[in-house]
Structure formats: C-alpha cells, structure tokens
N, C-alpha and C positions, 0 to 999 in steps of 0.2 A: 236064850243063849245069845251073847252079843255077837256082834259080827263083829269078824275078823278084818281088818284092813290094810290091805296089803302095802308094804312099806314103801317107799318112793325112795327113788335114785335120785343124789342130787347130782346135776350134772353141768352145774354150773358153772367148774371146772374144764369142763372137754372141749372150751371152746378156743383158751390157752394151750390145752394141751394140742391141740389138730394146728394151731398156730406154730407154736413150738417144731413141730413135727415138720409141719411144710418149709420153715427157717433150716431147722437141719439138712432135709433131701436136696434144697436149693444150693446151702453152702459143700455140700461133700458131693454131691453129682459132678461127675467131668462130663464135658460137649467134643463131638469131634470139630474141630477147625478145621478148615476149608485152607491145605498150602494156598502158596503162589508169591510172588516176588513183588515186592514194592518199588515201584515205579512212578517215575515223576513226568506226567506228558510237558509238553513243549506247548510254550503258545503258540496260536495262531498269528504267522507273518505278515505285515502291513504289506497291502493291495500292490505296493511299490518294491517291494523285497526280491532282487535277485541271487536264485543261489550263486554259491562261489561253485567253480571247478574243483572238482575233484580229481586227482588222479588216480587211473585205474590201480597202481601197484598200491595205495592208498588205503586200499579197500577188502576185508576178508571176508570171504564169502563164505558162511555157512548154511548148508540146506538139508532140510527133514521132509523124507520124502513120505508117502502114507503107507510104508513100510514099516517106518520108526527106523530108516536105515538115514545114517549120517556121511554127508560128504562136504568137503573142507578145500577149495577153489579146484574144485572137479573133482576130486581123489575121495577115495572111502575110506574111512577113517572112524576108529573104536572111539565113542566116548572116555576111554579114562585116557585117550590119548592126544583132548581137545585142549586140556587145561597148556599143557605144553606146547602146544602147535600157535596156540593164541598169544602165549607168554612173547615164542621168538617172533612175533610179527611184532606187538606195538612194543616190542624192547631193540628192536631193528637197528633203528638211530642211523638209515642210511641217507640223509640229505647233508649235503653239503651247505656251508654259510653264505647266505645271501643278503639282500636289502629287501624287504616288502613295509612299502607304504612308509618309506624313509628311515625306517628302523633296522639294524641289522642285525641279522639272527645266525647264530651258530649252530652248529650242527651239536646232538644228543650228549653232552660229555660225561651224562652221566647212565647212560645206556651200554649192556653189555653185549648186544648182541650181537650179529655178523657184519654188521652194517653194509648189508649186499645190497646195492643197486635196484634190484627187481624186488623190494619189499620195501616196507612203510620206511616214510622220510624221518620220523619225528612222534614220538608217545601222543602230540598234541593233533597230530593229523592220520593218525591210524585210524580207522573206523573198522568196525565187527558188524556189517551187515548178515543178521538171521534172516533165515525164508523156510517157513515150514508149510505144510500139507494141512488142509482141512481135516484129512485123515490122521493127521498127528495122534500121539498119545497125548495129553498130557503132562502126563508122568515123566513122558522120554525129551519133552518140550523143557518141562521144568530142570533136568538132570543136565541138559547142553546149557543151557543160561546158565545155572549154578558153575559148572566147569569153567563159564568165560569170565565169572566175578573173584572165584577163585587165583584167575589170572591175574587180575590186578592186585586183589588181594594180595598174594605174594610178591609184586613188582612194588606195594607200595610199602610194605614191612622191611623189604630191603633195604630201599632206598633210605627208609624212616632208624632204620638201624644205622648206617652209615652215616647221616647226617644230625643226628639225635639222641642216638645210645638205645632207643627203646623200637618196638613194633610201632604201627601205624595202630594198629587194633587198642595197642594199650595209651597212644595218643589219642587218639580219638574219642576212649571212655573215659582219658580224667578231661578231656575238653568239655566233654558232656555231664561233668558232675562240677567243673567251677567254669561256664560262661560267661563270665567276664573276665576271665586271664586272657589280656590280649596276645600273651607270649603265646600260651600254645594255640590260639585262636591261629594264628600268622603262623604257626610249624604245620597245622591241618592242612589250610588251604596250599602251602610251599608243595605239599607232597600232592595234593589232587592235582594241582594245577603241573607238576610235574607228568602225574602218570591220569589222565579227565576220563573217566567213564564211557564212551562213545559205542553204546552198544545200539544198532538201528534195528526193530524190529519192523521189516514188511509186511504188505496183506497178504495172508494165507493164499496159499495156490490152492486149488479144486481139485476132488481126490481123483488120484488115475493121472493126473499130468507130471 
C-alpha cells in the first residue's frame, strides 16, 4: 500500500499578507497626544543686557495656587472669567503721549478700554505675568493660558475687522497659504505689533506656599 503524503501549505504568501496587516493596524491606529501650548523661549541676553523698568500698573499678575485655585492681582477670580479681566487690562490704553528715545509716541487710539490711570499704559507694554504652584494641575495650568490667548485673540480679530474687513484668524491662514504676498505679510505683523503676545511665565512656587 503506498503511503500517503501529506499535502503541504504553501505559504509563501503569509509573508505579504502579515505585511499588509501591520501596514493597515499602523495606518488606522489613533495615539493619544500629549496637549500643551507652543511656545517660543527667548534668547539668552548678552552679559551687558540691562533690563528696562517696568511699571508696576504694567504688570498682571496671575497666580495658581496648589489648590488649582485662581487669583488675578490679589482677588479670586473663576476661570471663565480670566479671558475678560485680561482683555480690559492690555486694551487699557491708559498712557498719555510722550518722547522716548527722541521719537514721540501717542497714547492707544485704537484701544477701547477705560484708559484708567492705575492700569497698563499701552497693548505694547502690558505684560501677563503667570506664577503657578508645583502642585498645579495641569489641566487647570493649561485652561488659564488658553483663557489669556483667547484674549488676544479677540483683541486682534477686532482690531483686524476694523482695519481690513476680515478676522485676524482668517489673515493669518491665507498669509500662511501664499507667503510671499507682501500685502498681507505687512496687515499680520500691523496687528501683532499692535496688540504683541507678552505672556511671562515664572518658576513654579513649591507646594503649600
């Protein structure tokens, strides 16, 4: 009786297919991302570098203590009510016209805010000092930043309506799709350099202080 032999797999194939296979799980798998806010540090100042004076009215103080509790130059104060408290400080436009360094500068005219004495001189001299806690969240660290970008955000959509018919947001993404249009190049920079980012983040305080 002959012997039977038993048939063979060819599997010559499985090696595309496990190929294949790892191609798919790779393209259709989502990853979580890791938030956080893009930031651009400062260089380091030549050995010679004195800072300028600042004035204190200058200066908005925001602090996260290791509570996740929020307070806004001494006062306690809700998150969803930072974005606005931020707005009427660098929209202040309280200094009057002077000469610095021979050139004479006018006061904000295109600033709506109270222009009260006891708050920021000018959008280009307001600064947003943060100070949080080691014990910070986070979460609650990320949620007050976003509230203070938000503020400009809105300050420069205004401004960008008023003097250009469209948003800042929508200047800014066809600027980003034809880089070399010197026009809107020069409307971008008109409006930062109107309302400039100045947001300073401090070294963390150590939890319980």
């Amino acid at each position: 009786m002959a012997r039977r032999e038993n048939p063979e797999i060819n599997a010559g194939s499985m090696a595309d297919i496990a190929f294949l296979l790892l191609i798919f799980f790779l393209v259709t798998t989502t990853m979580n991302v890791d938030s956080g806010i893009s930031k651009k540090l400062s260089e380091k100042p030549p050995p010679d570098y004195v800072p300028p004076i600042i004035k204190e009215k200058n200066i908005f103080e925001v602090n996260l203590n290791f509570k996740n509790e929020l307070q806004v130059e001494g006062e306690r104060m809700e998150i969803k009510d930072l974005k606005d408290a931020a707005m009427a400080f660098i929209d202040n436009g309280g200094g009057e016209g002077k000469i610095e360094d021979g050139v004479k500068t006018g006061p904000c005219d295109y600033c709506k805010g109270e222009r009260s004495e006891s708050s920021s001189d000018h959008p280009n001299k307001a600064i947003i000092s943060v100070l949080s806690d080691r014990g910070t969240e986070y979460g609650v660290y990320l949620k007050v930043q976003n509230e203070l970008l938000r503020a400009y955000s809105e300050l420069r959509n205004r401004l960008s309506k008023e003097r250009y018919g469209v948003s800042f947001d929508e200047l800014e993404e066809s600027y980003k799709d034809d880089r070399n249009n010197l026009a809107l190049k020069k409307k971008v920079e008109d409006i930062k350099n109107a309302y400039p980012q100045i947001i300073s983040d401090a070294e963390p305080t150590s939890s319980g202080n």
